[in-house]
N, C-alpha and C positions, 0 to 999 in steps of 0.2 A: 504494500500500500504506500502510496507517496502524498507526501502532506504538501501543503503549498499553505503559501501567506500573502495576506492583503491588506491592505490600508488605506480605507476610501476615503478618509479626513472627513471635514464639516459636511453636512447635507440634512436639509429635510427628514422630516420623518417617513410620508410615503416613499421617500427614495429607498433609507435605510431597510424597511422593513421589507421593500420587493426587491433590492439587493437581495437580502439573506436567503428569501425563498430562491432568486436564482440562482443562489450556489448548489443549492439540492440539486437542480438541472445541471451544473457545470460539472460536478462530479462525477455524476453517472450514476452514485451508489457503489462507488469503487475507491475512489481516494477521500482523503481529508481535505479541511482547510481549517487555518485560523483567521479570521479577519478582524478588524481595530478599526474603529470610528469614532465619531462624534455628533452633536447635534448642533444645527444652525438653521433656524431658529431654538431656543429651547423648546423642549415637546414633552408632551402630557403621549403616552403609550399608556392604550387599554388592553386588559388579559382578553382573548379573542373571546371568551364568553361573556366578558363586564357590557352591563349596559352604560351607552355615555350618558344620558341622563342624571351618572351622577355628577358629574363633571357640568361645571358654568361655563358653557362656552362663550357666551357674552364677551364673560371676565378674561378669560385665556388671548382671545382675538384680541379685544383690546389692550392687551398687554404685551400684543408680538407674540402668546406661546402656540407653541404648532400643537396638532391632538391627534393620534391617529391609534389603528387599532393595531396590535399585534397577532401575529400568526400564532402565537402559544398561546397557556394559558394563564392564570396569575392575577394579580391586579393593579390599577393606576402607579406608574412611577412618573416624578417630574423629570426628565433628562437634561440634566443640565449640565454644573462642574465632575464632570465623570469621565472612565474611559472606558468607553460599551466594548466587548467581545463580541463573535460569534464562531460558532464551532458545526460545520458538517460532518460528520462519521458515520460509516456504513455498519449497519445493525449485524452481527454474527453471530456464532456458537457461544462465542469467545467474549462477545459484549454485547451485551442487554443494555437496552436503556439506560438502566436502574447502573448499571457500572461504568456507561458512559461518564453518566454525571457526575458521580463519585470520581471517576480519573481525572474529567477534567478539571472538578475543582482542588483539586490533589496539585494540579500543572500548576492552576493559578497562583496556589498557595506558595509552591516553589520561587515562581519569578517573583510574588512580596518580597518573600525571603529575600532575596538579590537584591533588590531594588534599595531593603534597609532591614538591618538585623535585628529592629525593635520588632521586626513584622514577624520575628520567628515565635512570636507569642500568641500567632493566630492559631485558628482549631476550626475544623469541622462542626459544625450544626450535629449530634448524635441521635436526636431526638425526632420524632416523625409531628408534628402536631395535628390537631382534629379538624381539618379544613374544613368540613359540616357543619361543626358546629362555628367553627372562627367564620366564615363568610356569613352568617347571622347578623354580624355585631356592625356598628357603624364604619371599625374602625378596619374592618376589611378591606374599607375602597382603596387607601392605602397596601402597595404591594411590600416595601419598607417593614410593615408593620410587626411582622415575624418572621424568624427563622424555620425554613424548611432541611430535613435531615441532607445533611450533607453539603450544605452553605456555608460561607466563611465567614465565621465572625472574629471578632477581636474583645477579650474581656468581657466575652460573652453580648454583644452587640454587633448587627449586622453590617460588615461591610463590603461586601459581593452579593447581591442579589442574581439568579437565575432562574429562568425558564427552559422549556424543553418541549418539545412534540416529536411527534414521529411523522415522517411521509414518505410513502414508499418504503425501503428499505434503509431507510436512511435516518437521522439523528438530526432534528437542528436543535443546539442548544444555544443562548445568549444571556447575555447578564450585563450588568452596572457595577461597574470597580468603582466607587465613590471617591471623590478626589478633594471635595468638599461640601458644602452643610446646606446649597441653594434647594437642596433635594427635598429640604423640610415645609418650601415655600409649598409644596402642594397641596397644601391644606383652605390653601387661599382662593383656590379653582374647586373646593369641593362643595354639591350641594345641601349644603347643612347649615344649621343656626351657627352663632357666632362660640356658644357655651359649647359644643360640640365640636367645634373647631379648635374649639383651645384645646380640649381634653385630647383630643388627635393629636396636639402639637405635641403634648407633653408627653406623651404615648411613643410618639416617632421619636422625640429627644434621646427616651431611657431605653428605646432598639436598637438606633441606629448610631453608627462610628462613619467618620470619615477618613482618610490617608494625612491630610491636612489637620483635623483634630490630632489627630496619634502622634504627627512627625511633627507639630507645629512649625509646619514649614510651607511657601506654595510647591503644588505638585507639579516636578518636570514630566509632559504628558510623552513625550518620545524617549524620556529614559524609561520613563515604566511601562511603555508597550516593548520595548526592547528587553528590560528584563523578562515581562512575562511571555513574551517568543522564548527566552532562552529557558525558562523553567520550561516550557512545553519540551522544548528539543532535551531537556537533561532527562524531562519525568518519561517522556515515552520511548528515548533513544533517538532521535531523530535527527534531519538534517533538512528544513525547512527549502523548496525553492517557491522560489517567487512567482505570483499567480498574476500574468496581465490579462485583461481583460477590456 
């Protein structure tokens, strides 16, 4: 299998999100990719099941934030100061979904590490929680809002969020490497009273971690997409070529 790597820089959200699916087509169901992005405008991503309804689009539009749906599942993240991934792999004997996603966030966790060795105090998500009953609650419309088994957090709050689907034979998985804290503003786009909002805020505060909080520093975005290339190439064996397109 031969892995390849991308880097689409700033775009839109419908751009991002029908990129990703078109890697599943570039692949074939036969090789990898990793690709690394960003968001310009910032953008509000819904889990493909969320209704937008909960989202003010009024507010978003008039504020410049882009809104679009995602191909997985999951729910509202604000994309903003972050370094999005995306990952195609072909389903086997050898990897289930369920180990996909456990590997790659294992790679991600790797290239932290590189990137700064305060980050070797991250840890896997262990725990599976009750998504039934947790999408109930207001504070579901946030994706932020908890850790799913096998997510990175740091001191026990989330800082990699992920998603995942399957199509065809194939794997997309992607997430938000948090970079910094504008992530919390989505609460400001949700449709809910103002007492509801705050409680969300303080909710996302005590989940969420950013790289920027941890390292008090600003995040260089192309030294830490280059570590976490390099954790992928240590944690799978690999030798990355370059995917033009």
């Amino acid at each position: 299998m031969i892995w390849y790597h991308i880097d689409t820089g700033q775009n839109n959200g419908l751009f991002n999100m029908q990129f990703d699916i078109d890697l599943i087509n570039l692949m074939k169901n036969q090789n990898s990719v990793l690709r690394f992005y960003q968001w310009k405008p910032y953008c509000i991503s819904l889990g493909a099941n969320q209704c937008i309804s909960e989202i003010d689009i009024d507010k978003a539009k008039a504020d410049n934030i882009d809104i679009v749906k995602r191909p997985t599942g999951g729910r509202a993240i604000l994309h903003s100061d972050e370094l999005t991934y995306s990952v195609v792999f072909p389903l086997s004997s050898e990897f289930s979904a369920r180990k996909i996603y456990n590997e790659v966030n294992l790679a991600i966790k790797k290239g932290l590490e590189l990137f700064n060795p305060k980050l070797k105090r991250i840890e896997l998500e262990n725990k599976q929680i009750d998504l039934k009953n947790f999408y109930k609650k207001d504070i579901s419309s946030a994706c932020f809002a908890v850790s799913s088994q096998f997510e990175i957090n740091f001191e026990g709050k989330k800082l990699v969020g992920s998603a995942q689907r399957k199509i065809g034979n194939a794997v997309l998985q992607h997430g938000s490497i948090l970079c910094g804290n504008f992530h919390l503003k989505l609460v400001n786009y949700l449709n809910l009273n103002s007492l509801r909002k705050n409680e969300i805020l303080e909710e996302l505060k005590n989940t969420t971690i950013d790289l920027k909080t941890i390292l008090k520093k600003e995040i260089e975005i192309n030294f830490l997409s280059e570590c976490i290339k390099k954790g992928f190439e240590e944690h799978f064996n690999i030798a990355f070529k370059k995917l033009n397109v």
